[in-house]
Steps between C-alpha positions, in 0.01 A plus 500: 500500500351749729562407881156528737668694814343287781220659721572772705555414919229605716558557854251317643300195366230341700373224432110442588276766464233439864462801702868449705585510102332806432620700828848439418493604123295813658712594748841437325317666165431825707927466614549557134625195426459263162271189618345254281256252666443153317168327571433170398091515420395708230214699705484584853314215791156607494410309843569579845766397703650714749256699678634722798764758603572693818591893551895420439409389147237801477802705527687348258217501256510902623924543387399301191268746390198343480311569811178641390485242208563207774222620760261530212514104485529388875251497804672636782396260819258708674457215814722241674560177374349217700531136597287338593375107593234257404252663724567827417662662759831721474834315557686814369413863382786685293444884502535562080330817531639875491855607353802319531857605627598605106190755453331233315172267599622239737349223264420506130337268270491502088482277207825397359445556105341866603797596780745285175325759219587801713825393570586395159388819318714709744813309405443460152436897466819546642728604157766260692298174507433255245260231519576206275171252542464145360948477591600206663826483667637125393944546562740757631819533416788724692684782399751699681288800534151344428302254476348305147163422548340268209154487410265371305115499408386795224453825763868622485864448425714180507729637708489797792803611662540649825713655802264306745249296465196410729315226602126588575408192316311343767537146736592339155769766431745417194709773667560277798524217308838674373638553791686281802287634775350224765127517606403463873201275488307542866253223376200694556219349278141553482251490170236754540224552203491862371132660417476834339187634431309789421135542700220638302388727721692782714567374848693609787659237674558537905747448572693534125715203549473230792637146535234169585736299712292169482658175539278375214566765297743790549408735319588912376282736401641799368466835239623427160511880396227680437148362398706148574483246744780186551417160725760300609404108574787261663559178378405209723697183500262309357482702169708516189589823322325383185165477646588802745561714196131434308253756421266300622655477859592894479089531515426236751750679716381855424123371574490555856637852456205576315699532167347349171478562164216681479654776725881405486793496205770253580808671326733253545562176751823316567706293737836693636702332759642743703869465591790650687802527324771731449797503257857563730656732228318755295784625318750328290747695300253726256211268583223640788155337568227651680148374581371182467845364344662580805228415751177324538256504883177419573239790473386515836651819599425656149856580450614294168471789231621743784793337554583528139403855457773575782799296309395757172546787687854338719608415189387757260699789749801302500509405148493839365757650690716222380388521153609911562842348656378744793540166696680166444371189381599346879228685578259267352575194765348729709142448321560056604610622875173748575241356337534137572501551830200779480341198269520241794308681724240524277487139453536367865209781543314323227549114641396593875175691363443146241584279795220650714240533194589148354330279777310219449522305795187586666660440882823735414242751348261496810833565693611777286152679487498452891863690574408815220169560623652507827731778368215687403609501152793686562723471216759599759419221737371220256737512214851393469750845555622584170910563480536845405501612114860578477737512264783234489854625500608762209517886472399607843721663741728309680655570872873506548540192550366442111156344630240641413300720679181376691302749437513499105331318220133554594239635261479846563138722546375710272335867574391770325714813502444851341776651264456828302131497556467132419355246733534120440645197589858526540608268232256682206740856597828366533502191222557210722886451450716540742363776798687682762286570780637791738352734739515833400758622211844568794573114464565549152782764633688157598500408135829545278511541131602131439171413706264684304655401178494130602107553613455687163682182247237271737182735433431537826280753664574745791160500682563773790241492712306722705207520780361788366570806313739383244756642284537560216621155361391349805258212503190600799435130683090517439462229726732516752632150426856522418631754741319400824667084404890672466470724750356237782786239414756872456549467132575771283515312218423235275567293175210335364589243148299526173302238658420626793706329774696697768870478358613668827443838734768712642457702881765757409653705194816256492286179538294612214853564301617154599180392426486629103856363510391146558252522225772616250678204564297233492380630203796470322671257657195289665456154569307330728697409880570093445331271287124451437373224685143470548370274738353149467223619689276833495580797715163428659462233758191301398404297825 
């Protein structure tokens, strides 16, 4: 009897197949490494969903590959975006306009099966990815150096094996389901009916996207992509989701916009109650989630399908360099450790915006429209102050004391730079991995041969640059940018991650060697200072 060998091991296997889905099998696919995705429907979600992005996720998008295909399907936000309050008059007025701090538009907005298309095509070209539709993940079993995923429905095998498998499967995730993890539950709970629509006729809207903040109604207006439009309608108390979520009531709410059928599609309408949750450990053994399985917020600050876009490309960095053994598997706590606490922010961002939108006590709302118009819709004076954006503890440089550093973990700018007669964006000449920013090419001089080999097993890029009249090699900064930031605080140079955030600058030619030393260890020997434990409460004080 003739003996089936059993299926061959992948390295990666990710389960769920969204766009957090797709990034990851693109951006570990371009590594070089074997992924299979498994998605459970047979044909990609032809409705909308997720609807906006910011410059940080423009330039992952740009890394990716897919730049050109990605701004052929989004509106960049050519205005602010506005609150406002039953009489109209402006509570709050968010500049959206211009280029953000990562060379892309501050503020984008697209149609999730078009940005999902683009996405999907890129990964599934890559000779490295394979796309298994119609595959439902139902058990896992454990091996010693994989895992045993088993499957059924008729789009693929019974059985996938992998190194590591991934979680994108959504707030449902069967991934999490499998693993021990806790959930912190901030009890943040509001229903809110979806409208997407498509007007008739071409319209620009001024301002693109604004917020009604009526105590009767709140209410968001915003793009849905191009040629699209997407309301937002609270629930009152008085109303049930089943008679929120009617056709009918879709149009009696869209009436007083001026939206009907004879000049308006409705694409799709639903109830979503909008939550703030986060799971405590994204990693457990050769099990990783990312997205919606590992965190759910309200949409207020726009930042749900961000935030998952930024654990592919954490994770996706990390991963491969294990997967390479350039790195150890230790260095995969460090994905829980940054980007839960990164992920908090976001959410206690998210409930302060929601708890100033969601009232509908008409007193507290004549209070609250009294104190912002006061501030002269000054984001800066009405809003709650944001925490800053920065990583939790990981691979960043620590002081000698084994803290780390204060000034490391922040999202790093983007410029453009010329090289060999090329200008661009930094990231589109160098590759996005890892970048080593210096002035001029005499700090590489403090450089030994086990540095550069290191820098060369971690791809990274020597970026030397200079003011003007570069060498040969030498990288000319167009826009003044990066030199005129390390030079004011005395840096001569810098280590920026493969996703962008500062992993530490040195002042001197032994600071910088110390510096690249760091990094070689806690690559290989990394783990994050003292156990995870995120807070019962956001980062963001609500009151």
């Amino acid at each position: 009897m003739t003996q089936v060998p059993p299926p061959a091991v992948h390295d990666v296997a990710i389960v769920g197949f969204g766009p957090v889905g797709q990034m990851l099998a693109l951006l570990l696919g371009k590594a070089g490494h074997d992924v299979i995705a498994l998605e459970r429907w047979p044909k990609p979600y032809d409705l909308p969903r997720a609807v906006h992005f910011d410059d940080e996720i423009g330039r992952i998008f740009q890394v990716a590959g897919v730049s050109a295909e990605v701004a052929a399907v989004t509106d960049p936000v050519p205005d602010h975006y506005e609150w406002r309050n039953r009489e109209g008059e402006s509570l709050v007025r968010i500049d959206w306009s211009g280029t953000g701090p990562s060379g892309w538009p501050t503020a984008s907005f697209f149609s999730q099966p078009q940005l999902e298309a683009v996405l999907s095509r890129a990964a599934e070209e890559q000779s490295t990815v394979t796309v298994v539709r119609g595959c439902e993940v139902v058990d896992l079993e454990h091996a010693a150096d994989h895992v045993r995923l088993i499957t059924n429905g008729t789009g693929g095998p019974g059985e996938v094996r992998a190194r590591y498998v991934i979680g994108a499967d959504g707030a449902n995730s069967f991934v999490r389901s499998r693993m021990a993890t806790t959930v912190t539950d901030l009890g943040f709970f509001y229903d809110w009916l979806i409208v997407d629509t498509q007007p008739h006729e071409q319209t620009t809207w001024s301002p693109m996207n604004w917020q009604l903040c009526d105590p009767s109604r709140p209410t968001t207006v915003v793009s849905g992509g191009p040629g699209r439009r997407r309301w937002e309608f609270m629930r009152l108390p008085h109303e049930s989701v089943e008679e929120l979520n009617t056709l009918d009531t879709a149009w009696k709410l869209l009436e007083p916009w001026g939206r009907t059928p004879e000049n308006t599609t409705i694409e799709r309408h639903t109830v979503y109650t909008f939550q703030a949750r986060w799971v405590d450990r994204w990693r457990e053994g050769r099990l990783l989630l990312a997205g919606d399985a590992a965190h759910q917020m309200p949409p207020f600050a726009g930042q749900g399908m961000c935030s998952g876009m930024r654990d592919a490309k954490n994770l996706a960095w990390k991963l491969a360099l294990v997967l390479d053994g350039t790195a150890g598997p230790a260095l995969l706590d460090t994905y829980t450790s940054e980007r839960c606490d990164h992920v908090q922010h976001a959410i206690g961002t998210s409930m302060a915006l929601g708890q100033v939108i969601c009232v509908l006590d008409p007193d507290e709302a004549a209070a609250r429209d009294a104190r912002m118009i006061a501030g002269e819709a000054d984001p800066r004076r009405v809003l709650p102050a944001p925490p800053p954006p920065v990583l939790g503890d990981g691979v960043l440089r620590r002081e000698t004391d084994g803290n780390r550093a204060a000034d490391v973990g922040h999202l790093t700018p983007q410029y453009k730079v010329t090289h060999e007669g090329q200008t661009a964006l930094l990231d589109s000449l160098t590759g996005g991995g890892f970048t080593l920013l210096t002035d001029g090419h005499q700090v590489a001089d403090a450089l030994d041969d086990s540095d550069h080999r290191f820098l060369t097993s971690i791809g990274a890029t020597l970026v030397a640059l200079y003011a003007e009249d570069a060498p040969s090699g030498g990288y000319l900064d167009t826009e003044g940018g990066y030199l005129s930031h390390m030079r004011a605080h005395g840096h001569i140079a810098a280590i920026i991650r493969p996703d962008f955030y500062l992993f530490g600058a040195a002042a001197t030619g032994p600071e910088l060697c110390e510096l690249i030393g760091q990094l070689r260890e806690q690559l290989h020997h990394t783990a994050p200072r003292g156990a995870v434990s995120p807070s019962p409460e956001p980062l963001l004080a609500l009151d």
